[in-house]
Phi, psi and omega in degrees: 000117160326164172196247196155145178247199196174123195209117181288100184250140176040116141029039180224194144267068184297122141227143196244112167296118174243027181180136143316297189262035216164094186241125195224141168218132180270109165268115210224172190056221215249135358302184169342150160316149193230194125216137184202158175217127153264098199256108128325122189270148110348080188263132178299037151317092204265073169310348163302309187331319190222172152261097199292348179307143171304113158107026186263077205038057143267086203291133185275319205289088157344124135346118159253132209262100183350107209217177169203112181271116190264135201251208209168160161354089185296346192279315200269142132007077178318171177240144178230139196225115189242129182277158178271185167344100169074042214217173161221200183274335192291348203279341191254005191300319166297325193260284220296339174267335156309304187291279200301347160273342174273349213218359194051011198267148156288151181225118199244152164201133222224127139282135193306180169290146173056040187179145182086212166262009168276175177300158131321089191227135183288356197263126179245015177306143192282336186306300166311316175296348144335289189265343157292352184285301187309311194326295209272015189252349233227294166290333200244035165046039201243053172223156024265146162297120127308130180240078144298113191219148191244156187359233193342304191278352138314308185302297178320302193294292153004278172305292211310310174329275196329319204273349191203066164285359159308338193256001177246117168295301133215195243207124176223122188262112177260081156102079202177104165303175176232012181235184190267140188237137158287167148049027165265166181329180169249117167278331179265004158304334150359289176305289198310322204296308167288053175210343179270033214216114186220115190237135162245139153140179159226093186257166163310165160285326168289347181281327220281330176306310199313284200330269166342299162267019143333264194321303195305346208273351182248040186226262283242063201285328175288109185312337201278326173283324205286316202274007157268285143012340192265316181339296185288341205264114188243167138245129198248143159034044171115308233236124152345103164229154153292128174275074195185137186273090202287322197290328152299321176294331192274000207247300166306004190322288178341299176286342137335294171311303170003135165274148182297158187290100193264051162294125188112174171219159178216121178262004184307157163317115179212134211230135180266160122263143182192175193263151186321308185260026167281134203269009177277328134262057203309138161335297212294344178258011172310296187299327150318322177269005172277338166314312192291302163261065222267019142224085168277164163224143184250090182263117188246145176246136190297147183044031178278330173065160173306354181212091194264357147290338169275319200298302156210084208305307208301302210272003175273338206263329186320307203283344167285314174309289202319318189294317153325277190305000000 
């Protein structure tokens, strides 16, 4: 078996990975001797399990969904904050006490179906996130809205726009088209890799982070996905889990990838953000997406990557204010 050592020097962990597919990592001197292991699973794919056709052993009734209401003004527009893919609400906690302490606004941020603390549901549809979106945005009396989303939670805030621009005030898509996209990374190369992540032992949460982000450094090379990623990652009873239902998302990939259903048009105020160089928002869909939206603006922040709030929180927070005022 391949493996990694480890030796705790001056109050820190080295360790060194010597294999990909088969990681035994040793933690050794002071404190007490640790053992923990990381074994790539076998990930599994039963396509029998669910039925993927649309509307097919589905559940219809909107998700109710885990949410933190930061509170604020009734005059002003609340702000909603939808996290992407394998993300939870905590990924937004910071810009959200922010905004609501620079702008006085309520401010919400929610986990999705299948992330976080919300429910477990096999319909991975944008259609369904939608509408748990309408559900609890319904309940907590809080439209018409400012609508932030980041990829997955961009496409939702999209559909929900299209379908009920009476409940979105305006409307920020982050680094995410609303049309079909070519040539982006594989995202769901991901899964296996977090489902191979088994940490046995008692380590600290920085060593077991320490650990962890070894093993991720050798699929994974952007620091910036990794420390997103860490975002789902808890502990329960001893042990490392993600909080995200992966085995499903990886089962549902498709309909994720998908572009959201653009029936309709929103004339509402509205901002793509995105990095200069993003295949997520291609030159070539600006004109399409002004049918859709037709006044959108388009703000590219330089070096920014796919997660341009981890990336570049500040000119991420510049750009949300401006875009407010």
């Amino acid at each position: 078996m391949g493996g990694a050592t480890g030796v705790y020097i001056g109050g820190t962990w080295e360790v060194k990975v010597r294999s990909e597919s088969d990681v035994r990592i040793k933690l050794s001197g002071q404190p007490p001797r640790v053992n923990c292991l990381v074994i790539p699973l076998r990930h599994r794919r039963d396509q029998n399990r669910w039925k993927t056709g649309k509307g097919v052993g589905f559940q219809e009734r909107p998700v109710p969904l885990s949410y933190r209401l930061l509170d604020g003004q009734d005059t002003l527009p609340p702000v909603v904050f939808l996290h992407g893919m394998f993300s939870n609400k905590n990924i937004f906690q910071a810009e959200a006490e922010a905004l609501a302490q620079k702008t006085g606004r309520k401010v919400l941020t929610v986990d999705a179906r299948n992330h976080g603390e919300s429910p477990h549901n096999p319909d991975c549809s944008y259609e369904a996130m939608s509408s748990d979106l309408q559900d609890i945005l319904l309940k907590l009396g809080l439209t018409p809205c400012v609508l932030i989303g980041h990829s997955m939670g961009g496409k939702t805030a999209m559909a929900f726009a299209l379908q009920k621009p009476e409940l979105v005030e305006r409307l920020v898509s982050v680094d995410v088209s609303p049309l079909v996209l070519t040539g982006i990374p594989k995202v769901f190369k991901i899964v296996p890799v977090m489902n191979s992540i088994n940490l046995l032992g008692n380590l600290s949460d920085s060593q077991a982070f320490e650990v962890i982000d070894e093993y991720l450094k050798l699929f994974i090379k952007d620091a910036s996905i990794r420390q997103y990623l860490f975002n789902s990652l808890v502990r329960v009873n001893g042990k490392y889990v993600w909080k995200v239902n992966a085995e499903n998302l990886w089962q549902q990939q498709q309909q994720l990838l998908d572009p959201p259903p653009t029936q309709g048009v929103y004339h509402g105020p509205t901002l793509f953000l995105t990095d200069i160089d993003s295949p997520y928002i291609p030159l070539s869909h600006h004109h399409k997406i002004k049918l859709l939206f037709p006044k959108a603006q388009f703000q590219a922040i330089p070096d920014a990557g796919h997660i341009i709030h981890i990336k570049k929180p500040q000119e991420f927070m510049n750009s949300i204010l401006s875009f407010l005022s």
